[in-house]
LOBA-881497 format. One record per residue (C-alpha): z, x, y; residue number from 1. Coordinates in Angstrom, 2 decimals. Layout:
<atoms>
> Z, X, Y, NUM .
...
</atoms>
This chain:
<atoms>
> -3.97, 3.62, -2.32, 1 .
> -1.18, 1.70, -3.75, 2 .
> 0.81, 1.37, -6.96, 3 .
> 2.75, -1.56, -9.25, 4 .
> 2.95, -1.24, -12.95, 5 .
> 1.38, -4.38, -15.39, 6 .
> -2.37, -5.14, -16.04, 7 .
> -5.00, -4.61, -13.30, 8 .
> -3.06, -1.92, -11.81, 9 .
> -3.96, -1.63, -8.51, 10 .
> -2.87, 2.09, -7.86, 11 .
> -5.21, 3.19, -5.03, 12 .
> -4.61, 6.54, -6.24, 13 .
> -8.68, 7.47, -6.50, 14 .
> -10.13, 8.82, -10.00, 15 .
> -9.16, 6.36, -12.54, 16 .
> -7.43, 9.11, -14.50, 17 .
> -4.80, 9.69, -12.01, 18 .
> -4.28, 5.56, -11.93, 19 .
> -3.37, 6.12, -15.30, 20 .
> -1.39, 8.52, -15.20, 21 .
> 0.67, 6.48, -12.62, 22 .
> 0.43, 3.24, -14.52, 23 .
> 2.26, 4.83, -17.45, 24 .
> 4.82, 6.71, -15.51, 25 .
> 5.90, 3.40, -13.16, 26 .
> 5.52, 1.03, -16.54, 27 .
> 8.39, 2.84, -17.85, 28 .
> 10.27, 1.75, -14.24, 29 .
> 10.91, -1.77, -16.01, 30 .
> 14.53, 0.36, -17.28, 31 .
> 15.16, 0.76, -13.90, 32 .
> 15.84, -3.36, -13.27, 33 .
> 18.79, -2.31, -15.65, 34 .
> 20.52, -0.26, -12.97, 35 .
> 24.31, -1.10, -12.19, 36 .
> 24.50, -4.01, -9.62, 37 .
> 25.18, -3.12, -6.40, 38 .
> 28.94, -5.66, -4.89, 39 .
> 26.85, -8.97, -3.51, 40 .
> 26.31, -8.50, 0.22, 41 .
> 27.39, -10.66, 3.67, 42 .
> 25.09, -7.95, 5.15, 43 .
> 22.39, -5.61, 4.67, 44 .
> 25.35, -3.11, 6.37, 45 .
> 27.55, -4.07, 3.19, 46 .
> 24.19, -2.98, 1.01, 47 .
> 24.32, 0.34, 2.87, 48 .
> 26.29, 3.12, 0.51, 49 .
> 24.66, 1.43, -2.57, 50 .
> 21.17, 2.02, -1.36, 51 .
> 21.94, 5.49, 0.29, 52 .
> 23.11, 6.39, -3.52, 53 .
> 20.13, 5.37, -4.61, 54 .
> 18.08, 7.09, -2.28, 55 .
> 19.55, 10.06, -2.75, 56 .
> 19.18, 9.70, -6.73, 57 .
> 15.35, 9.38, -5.96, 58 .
> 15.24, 12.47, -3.82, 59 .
> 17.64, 14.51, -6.29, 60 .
> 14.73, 13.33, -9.04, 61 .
> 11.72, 14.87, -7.05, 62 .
> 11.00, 12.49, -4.16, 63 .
> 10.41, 14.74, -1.09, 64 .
> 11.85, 11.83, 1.45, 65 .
> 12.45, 8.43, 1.58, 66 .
> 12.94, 5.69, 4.07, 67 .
> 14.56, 2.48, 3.50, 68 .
> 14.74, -0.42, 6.29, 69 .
> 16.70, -3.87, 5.27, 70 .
> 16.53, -6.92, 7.77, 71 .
> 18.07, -10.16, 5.63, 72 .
> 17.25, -12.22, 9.10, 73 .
> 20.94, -12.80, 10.31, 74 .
> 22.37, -9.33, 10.99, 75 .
> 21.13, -5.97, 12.68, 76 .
> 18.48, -4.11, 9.88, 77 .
> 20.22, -1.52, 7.98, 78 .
> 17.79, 1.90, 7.74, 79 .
> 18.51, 5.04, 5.38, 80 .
> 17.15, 7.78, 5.18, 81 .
> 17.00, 11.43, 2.85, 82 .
> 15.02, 13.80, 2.25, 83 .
> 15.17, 17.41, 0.24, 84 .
> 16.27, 20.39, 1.84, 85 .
> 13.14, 22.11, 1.77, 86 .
> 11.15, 19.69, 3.98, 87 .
> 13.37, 19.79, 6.59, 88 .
> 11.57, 22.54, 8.39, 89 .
> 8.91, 21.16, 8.82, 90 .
> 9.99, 17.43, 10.05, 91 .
> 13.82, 15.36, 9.62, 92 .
> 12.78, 11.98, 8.91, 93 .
> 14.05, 8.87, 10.93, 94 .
> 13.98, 5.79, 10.42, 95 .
> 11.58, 5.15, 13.33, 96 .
> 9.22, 7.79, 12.23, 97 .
> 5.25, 7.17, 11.22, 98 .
> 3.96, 6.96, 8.26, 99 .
> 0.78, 6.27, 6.75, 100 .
> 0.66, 2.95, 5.35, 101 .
> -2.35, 3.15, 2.51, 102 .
> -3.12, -0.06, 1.03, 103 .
> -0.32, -2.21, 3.29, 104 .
> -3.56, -1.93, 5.72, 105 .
> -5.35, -4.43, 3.92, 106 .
> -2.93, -7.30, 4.74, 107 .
> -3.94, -6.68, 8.52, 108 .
> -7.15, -6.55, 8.07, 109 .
> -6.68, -9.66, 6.36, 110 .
> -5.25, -11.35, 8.97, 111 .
> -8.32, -10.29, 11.62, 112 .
> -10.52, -11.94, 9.14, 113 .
> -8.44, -14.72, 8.73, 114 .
> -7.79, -15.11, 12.86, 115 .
> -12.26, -15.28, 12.78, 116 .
> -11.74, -17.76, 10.36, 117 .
> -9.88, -19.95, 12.44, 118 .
> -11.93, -19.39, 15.35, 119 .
> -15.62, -20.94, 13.24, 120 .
> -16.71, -17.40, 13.32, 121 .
> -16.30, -15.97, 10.05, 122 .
> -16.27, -18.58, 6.99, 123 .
> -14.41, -17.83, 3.58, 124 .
> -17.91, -18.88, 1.98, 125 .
> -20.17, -16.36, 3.95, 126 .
> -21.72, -14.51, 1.60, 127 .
> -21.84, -10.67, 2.18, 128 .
> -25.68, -10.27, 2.61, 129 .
> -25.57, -12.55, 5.64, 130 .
> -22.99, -9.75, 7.31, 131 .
> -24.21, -6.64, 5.95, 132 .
> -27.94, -7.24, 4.70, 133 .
> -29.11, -4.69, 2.25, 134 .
> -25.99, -3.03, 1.88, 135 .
> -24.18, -4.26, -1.10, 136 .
> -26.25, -5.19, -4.42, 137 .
> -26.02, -8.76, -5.36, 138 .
> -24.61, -9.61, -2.02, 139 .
> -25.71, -13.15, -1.48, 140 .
> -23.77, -13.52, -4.79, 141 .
> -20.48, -12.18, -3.32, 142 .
> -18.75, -14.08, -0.39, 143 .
> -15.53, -13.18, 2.13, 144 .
> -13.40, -14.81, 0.08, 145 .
> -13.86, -12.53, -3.38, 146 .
> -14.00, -9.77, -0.71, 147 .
> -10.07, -10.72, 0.05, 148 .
> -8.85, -11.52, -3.02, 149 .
> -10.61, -8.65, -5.23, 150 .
> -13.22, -10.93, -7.41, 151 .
> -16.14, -9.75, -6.03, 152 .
> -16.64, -7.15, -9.02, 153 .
> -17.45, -4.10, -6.86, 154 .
> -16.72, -0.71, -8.36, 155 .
> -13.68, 1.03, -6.36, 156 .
> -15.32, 4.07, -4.37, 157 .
> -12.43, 6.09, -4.68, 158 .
> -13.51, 6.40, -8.40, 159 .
> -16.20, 7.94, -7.02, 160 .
> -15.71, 12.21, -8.27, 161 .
> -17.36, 13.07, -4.40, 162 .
> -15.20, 10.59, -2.49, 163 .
> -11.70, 11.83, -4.62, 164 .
> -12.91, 15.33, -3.78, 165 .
> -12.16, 14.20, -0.32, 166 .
> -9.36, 12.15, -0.73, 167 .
> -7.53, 15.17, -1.72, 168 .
> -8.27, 16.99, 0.96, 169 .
> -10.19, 19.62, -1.25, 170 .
> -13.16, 18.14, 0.44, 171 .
> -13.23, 18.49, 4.38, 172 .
> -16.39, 16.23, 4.82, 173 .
> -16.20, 13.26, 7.41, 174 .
> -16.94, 9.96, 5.10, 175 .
> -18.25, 7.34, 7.26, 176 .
> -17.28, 3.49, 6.65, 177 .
> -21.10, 2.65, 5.29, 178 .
> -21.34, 5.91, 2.98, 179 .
> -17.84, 4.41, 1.48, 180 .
> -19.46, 1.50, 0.93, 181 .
> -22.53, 3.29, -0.44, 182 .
> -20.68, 5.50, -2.67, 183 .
> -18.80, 2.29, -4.67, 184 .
> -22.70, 0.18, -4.68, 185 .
> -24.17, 3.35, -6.37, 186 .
> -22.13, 2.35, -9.06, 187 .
> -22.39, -0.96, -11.36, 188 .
> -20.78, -4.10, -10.67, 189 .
> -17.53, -4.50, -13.30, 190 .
> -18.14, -7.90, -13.60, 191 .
> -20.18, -10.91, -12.12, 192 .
> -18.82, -11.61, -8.92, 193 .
> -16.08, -14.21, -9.00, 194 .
> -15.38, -13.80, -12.46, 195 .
> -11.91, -12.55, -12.55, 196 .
> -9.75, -10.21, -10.27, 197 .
> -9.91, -6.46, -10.03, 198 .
> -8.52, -4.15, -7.34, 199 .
> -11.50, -2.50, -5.62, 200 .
> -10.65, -0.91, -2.60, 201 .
> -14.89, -1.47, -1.67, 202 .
> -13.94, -4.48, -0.45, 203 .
> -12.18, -4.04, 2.50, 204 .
> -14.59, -1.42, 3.51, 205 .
> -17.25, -3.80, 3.53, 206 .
> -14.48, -6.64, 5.29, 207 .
> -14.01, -3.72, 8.07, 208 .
> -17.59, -3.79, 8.37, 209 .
> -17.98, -7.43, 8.77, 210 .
> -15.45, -7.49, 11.31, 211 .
> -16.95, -5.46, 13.60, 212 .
> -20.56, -6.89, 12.96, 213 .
> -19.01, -9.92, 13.67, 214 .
> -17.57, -8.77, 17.21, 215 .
> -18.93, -6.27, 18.06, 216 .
> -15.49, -4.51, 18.54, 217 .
> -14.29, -1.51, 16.29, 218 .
> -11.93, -1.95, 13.68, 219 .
> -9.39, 0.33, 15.57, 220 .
> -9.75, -1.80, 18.96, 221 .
> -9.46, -5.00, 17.13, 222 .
> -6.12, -3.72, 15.38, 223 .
> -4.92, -3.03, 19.23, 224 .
> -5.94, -6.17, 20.17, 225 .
> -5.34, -8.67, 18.25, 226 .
> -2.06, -7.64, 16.34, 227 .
> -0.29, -4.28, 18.23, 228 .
> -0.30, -5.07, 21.74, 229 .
> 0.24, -8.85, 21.36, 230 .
> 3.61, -8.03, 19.19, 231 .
> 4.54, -4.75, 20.93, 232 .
> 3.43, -2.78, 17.81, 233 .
> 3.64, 0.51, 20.15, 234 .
> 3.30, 3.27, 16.83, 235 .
> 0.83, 1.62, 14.62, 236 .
> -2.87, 2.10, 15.39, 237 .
> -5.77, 2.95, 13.32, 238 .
> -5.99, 7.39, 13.43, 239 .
> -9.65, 8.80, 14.34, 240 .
> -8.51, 12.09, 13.09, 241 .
> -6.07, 13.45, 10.46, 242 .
> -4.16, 15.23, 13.49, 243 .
> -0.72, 14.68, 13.15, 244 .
> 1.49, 13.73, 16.55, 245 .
> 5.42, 14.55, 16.32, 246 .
> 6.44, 11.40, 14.93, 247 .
> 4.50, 11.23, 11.80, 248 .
> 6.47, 12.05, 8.69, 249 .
> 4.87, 15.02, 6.90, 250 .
> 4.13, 14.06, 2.89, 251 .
> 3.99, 16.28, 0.17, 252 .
> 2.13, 16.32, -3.40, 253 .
> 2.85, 18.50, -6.24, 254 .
> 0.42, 21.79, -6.41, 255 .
> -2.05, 22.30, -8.50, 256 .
> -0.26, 23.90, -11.36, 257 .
> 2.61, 21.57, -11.13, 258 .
> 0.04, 17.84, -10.86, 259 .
> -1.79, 19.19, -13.97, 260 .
> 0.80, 18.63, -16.84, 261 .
> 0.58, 14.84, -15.09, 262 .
> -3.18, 14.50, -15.53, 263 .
> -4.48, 13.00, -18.30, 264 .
> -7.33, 14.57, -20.49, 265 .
> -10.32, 13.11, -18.06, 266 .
> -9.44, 14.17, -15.02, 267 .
> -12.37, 15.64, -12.87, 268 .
> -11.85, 19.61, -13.28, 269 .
> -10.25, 20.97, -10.88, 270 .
> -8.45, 18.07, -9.12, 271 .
> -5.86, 18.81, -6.68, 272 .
> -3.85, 18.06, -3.57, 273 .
> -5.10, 20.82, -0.28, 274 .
> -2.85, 21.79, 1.65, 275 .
> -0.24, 24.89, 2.61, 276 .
> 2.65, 25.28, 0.23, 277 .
> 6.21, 24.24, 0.53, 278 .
> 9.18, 24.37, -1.36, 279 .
> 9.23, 25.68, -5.04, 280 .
> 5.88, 23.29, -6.33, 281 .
> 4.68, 21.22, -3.37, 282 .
> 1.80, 20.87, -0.83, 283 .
> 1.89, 19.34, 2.57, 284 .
> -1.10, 16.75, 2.82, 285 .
> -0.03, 15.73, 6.16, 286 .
> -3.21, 16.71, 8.07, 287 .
> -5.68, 16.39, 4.67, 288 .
> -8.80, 14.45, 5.21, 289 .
> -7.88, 10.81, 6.31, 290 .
> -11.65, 9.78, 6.22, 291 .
> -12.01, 7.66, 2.87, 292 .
> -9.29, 5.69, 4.28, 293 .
> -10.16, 3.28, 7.21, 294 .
> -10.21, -0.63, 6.64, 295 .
> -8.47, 0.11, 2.58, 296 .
> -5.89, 2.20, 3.64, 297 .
> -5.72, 4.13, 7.18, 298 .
> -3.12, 2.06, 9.30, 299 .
> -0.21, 4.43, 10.40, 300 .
> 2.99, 2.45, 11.36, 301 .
> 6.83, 2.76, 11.12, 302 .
> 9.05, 0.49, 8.97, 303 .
> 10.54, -1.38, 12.26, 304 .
> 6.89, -2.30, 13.39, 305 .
> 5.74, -3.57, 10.16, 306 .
> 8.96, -5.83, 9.62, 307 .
> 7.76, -7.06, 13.10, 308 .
> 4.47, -7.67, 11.92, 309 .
> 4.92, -9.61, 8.41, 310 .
> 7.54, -11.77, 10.15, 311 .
> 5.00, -12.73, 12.85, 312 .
> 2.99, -13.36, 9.92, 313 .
> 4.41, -15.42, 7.47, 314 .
> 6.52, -17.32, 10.31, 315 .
> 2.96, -18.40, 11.37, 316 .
> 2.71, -16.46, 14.69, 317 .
> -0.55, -14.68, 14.10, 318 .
> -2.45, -17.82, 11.87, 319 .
> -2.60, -21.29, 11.94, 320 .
> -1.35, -23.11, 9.09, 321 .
> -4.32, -23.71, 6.85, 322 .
> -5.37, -19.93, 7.02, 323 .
> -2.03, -18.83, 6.36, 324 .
> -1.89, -20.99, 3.30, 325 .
> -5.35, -19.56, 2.26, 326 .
> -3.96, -16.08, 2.47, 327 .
> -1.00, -17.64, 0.40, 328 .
> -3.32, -19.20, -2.59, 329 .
> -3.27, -16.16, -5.24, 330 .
> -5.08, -15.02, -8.35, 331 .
> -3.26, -13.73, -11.58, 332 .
> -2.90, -10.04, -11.17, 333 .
> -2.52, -10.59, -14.91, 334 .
> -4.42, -13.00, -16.66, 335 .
> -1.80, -13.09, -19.11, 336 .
> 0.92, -14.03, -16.62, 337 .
> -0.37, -16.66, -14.60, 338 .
> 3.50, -16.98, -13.30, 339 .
> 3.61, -13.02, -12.62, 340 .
> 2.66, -11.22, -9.69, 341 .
> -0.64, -12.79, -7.47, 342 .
> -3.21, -11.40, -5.41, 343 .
> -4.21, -13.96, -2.15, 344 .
> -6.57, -12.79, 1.13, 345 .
> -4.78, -9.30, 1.36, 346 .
> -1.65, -10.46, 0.84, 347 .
> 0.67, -10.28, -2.71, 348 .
> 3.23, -12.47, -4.68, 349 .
> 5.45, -10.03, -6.19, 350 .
> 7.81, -10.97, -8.79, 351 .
> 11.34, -8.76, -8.66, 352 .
> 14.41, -9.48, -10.35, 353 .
> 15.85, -11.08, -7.74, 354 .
> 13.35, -13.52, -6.89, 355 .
> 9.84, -13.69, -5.27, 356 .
> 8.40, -11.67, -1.98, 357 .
> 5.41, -11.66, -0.32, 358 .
> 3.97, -8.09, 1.07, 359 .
> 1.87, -5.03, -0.10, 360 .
> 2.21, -2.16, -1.12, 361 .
> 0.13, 1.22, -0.25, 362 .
> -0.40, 4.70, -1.30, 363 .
> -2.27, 7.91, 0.85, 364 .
> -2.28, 11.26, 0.06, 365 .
> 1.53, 12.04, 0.60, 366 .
> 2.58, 8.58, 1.33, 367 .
> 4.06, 5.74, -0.98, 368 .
> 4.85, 2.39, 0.97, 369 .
> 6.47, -0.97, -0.04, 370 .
> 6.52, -3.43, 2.50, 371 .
> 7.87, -6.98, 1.56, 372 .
> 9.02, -10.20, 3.37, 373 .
> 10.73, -13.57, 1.97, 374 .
> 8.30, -16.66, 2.28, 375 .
> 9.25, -17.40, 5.73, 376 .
> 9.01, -14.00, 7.43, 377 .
> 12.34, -14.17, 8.35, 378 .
> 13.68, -11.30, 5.75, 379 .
> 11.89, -7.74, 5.36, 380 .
> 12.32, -4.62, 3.76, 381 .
> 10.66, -1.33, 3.55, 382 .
> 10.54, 1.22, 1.20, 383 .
> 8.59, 4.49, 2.49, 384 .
> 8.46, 7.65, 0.58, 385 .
> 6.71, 10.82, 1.46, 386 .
> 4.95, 11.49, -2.03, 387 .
> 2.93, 9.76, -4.33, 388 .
> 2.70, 11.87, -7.99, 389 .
> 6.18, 13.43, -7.16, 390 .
> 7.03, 9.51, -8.27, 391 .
> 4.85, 10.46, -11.59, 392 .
> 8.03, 11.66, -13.58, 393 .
> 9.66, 9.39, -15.46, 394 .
> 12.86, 10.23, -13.86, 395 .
> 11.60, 10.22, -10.30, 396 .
> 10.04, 7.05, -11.12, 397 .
> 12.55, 5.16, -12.84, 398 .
> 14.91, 6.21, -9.77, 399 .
> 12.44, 4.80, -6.75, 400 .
> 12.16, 1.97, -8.58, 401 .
> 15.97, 1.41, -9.00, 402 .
> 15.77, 1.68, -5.09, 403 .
> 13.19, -0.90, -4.42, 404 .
> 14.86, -3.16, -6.45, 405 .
> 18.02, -3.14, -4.71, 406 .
> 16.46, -3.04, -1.42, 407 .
> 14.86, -6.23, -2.24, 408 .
> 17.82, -7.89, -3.68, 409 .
> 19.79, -6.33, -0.36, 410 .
> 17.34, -8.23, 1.69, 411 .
> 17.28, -11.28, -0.37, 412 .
> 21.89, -11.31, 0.02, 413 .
> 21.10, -11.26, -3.88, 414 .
> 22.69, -8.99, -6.65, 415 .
> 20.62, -7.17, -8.56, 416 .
> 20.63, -8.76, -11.98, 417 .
> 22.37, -6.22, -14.49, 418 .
> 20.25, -6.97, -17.30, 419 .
> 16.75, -5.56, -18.37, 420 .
> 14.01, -7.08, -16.72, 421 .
> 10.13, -6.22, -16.04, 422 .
> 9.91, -4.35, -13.18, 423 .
> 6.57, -5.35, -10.34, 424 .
> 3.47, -3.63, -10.06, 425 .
> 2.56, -1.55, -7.46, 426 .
> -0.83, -1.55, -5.98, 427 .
</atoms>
């Protein structure tokens, strides 16, 4: 439920065939730092034609839609948005629209942890079994912390042929949060817990479980409470149902005939994106089954809320210090670039060409999100687009790319550095 391109690849794209798929298509993005420099910026305003070029350039390459919003901290935020002809029947985007936020979910439910943490009623050291006894194998062995920070070895559920089935929306069945759970412990540990770092999405299904053990709250009323209403977050929430209100953006995958040249051999038979056509080689997943979501990857949000929300963040609004700076202290995404990109509690050091953001990233069927801030919260930018494997071409990819890039320099008053340069990874 999220994408990147170098080592652990953290695409949340479920089967690990379609992660690969992904990984090879975005690793080739790294041309893409090589795009012509956008003219250095007073203003995100200044930024504005530039990054409506290259939004256009990713829709003309396959993207269905795409929504950029630039805040550098000093000036109004700049927003653009496109989208192909074809999907304008069924929704024109705006910049304020909804969008499902995949994996950028996990940095909130981060921060509830982290706010327990503060409060003596969750510890970093718990381990799992003392939370959720008899529910994950080895649990005394696995603690809160590995939970957040992806060490804790558990197999990622959406592996898992039954649970992709539904992730695609092929499968209607209502997963609940503790069958998630069950369907990744079925499966052996990767590694002893606390070993090393691997993106399982199992984790924050169990952390979403904790949280409500621990106050006896649901997830979806302590997102309300503790983050939306305090910061006038009035469009994100936590969805019980796939039903779509006006303002969500509709995304789009390509059909079964078109996603199969961009399988690899290994994919489960069969796989494909449900939904009713559109356009020439599409499918709208809009109102496919949201259930294997939840704590990993179900928060819907706009771009203008989630700025809000990582600036109350990192400007130390919603933590205190010390469990800020915990959600700040990072393992190697890459063990062979201890200086590259880091994973903290729910919260990622990406490394772009021009310079170093803090952020996630997130993927659902139909949605592609990158979310970033500077280290003080006071810059953001957001990058949503309403597809995830119509980014699998090497064209489409190496153009949304290009457009992150110089959204994050935009936000950063940087140019983007003309030369060639290794792109991020995507989770």
């Amino acid at each position: 439920m999220t994408t990147h391109t170098s080592a652990p690849h953290r695409h949340r794209v479920p089967a690990l065939a379609l992660t690969a798929v992904l990984a090879t298509t975005l690793t080739a993005c790294g041309a893409a730092s090589a795009t012509p420099a956008p003219a250095p910026t007073s203003s995100p305003a200044s930024a504005r034609g530039p990054l409506a070029a290259l939004a256009r350039k990713t829709v003309d390459a396959g993207a269905p839609g795409v929504i950029v919003r630039v805040d550098d901290g000093r000036h109004p935020a700049t927003t653009v948005t496109d989208q192909a002809g074809w999907t304008t029947a069924d929704h024109r985007l705006s910049e304020s629209d909804e969008f499902r936020m995949g994996s950028n979910t996990k940095t909130m439910v981060a921060t509830l942890v982290m706010q327990l943490v503060a409060e003596h009623r969750l510890a970093l050291t718990d381990p799992v079994e003392q939370w959720l006894p008899g529910l994950v194998p080895n649990g005394r062995a696995i603690t809160v912390r590995m939970l957040l920070n992806h060490t804790s070895g558990l197999f990622n559920y959406l592996y898992d042929p039954a649970v992709l089935a539904a992730y695609t929306g092929r499968d209607t069945r209502h997963w609940t949060p503790e069958e998630l759970l069950a369907a990744g412990t079925a499966h052996p540990p990767q590694f002893a817990p606390g070993s090393r770092f691997s993106y399982s999405n199992t984790n924050y299904i169990a952390l979403g479980l904790i949280l409500q053990r621990a106050t006896g709250h649901s997830l979806a009323d302590l997102i309300q409470q503790r983050i939306a209403r305090p910061l006038h977050l009035r469009h994100t929430y936590l969805p019980s149902s796939p039903a779509a209100g006006p303002r969500l953006a509709h995304g789009y995958e390509p059909d079964a005939a078109h996603l199969a040249p961009l399988l690899p051999p290994g994919t489960p038979p069969g796989t494909s994106f449900a939904g009713p056509h559109r356009g020439a080689a599409d499918v709208d997943t809009t109102a496919g089954n949201q259930s294997t979501l939840w704590a990993a990857g179900g928060i819907v949000s706009t771009a203008g809320d989630w700025a809000r929300f990582d600036t109350a963040l990192l400007s130390g609004k919603l933590l205190p210090a010390a469990q800020l700076a915990e959600m700040r202290t990072t393992v190697p995404e890459d063990p062979a670039a201890p200086n590259g990109d880091g994973y903290g509690l729910g919260l990622r050091k990406v490394v772009f060409p021009c310079g170093t953001v803090w952020g996630h990233d997130g993927q659902a069927a139909g949605y592609s999100s990158e979310t970033y801030t500077d280290p003080t919260g006071k810059r953001t930018v957001a990058v949503l687009t309403s597809t995830v494997f119509d980014l699998a071409r090497p064209r489409a990819a190496a153009a949304h790319q290009a457009l992150v890039n110089a959204a994050v320099c935009a936000m950063l008053d940087k140019r983007l550095p003309t030369g060639p340069s290794p792109s991020p990874t995507t989770r």
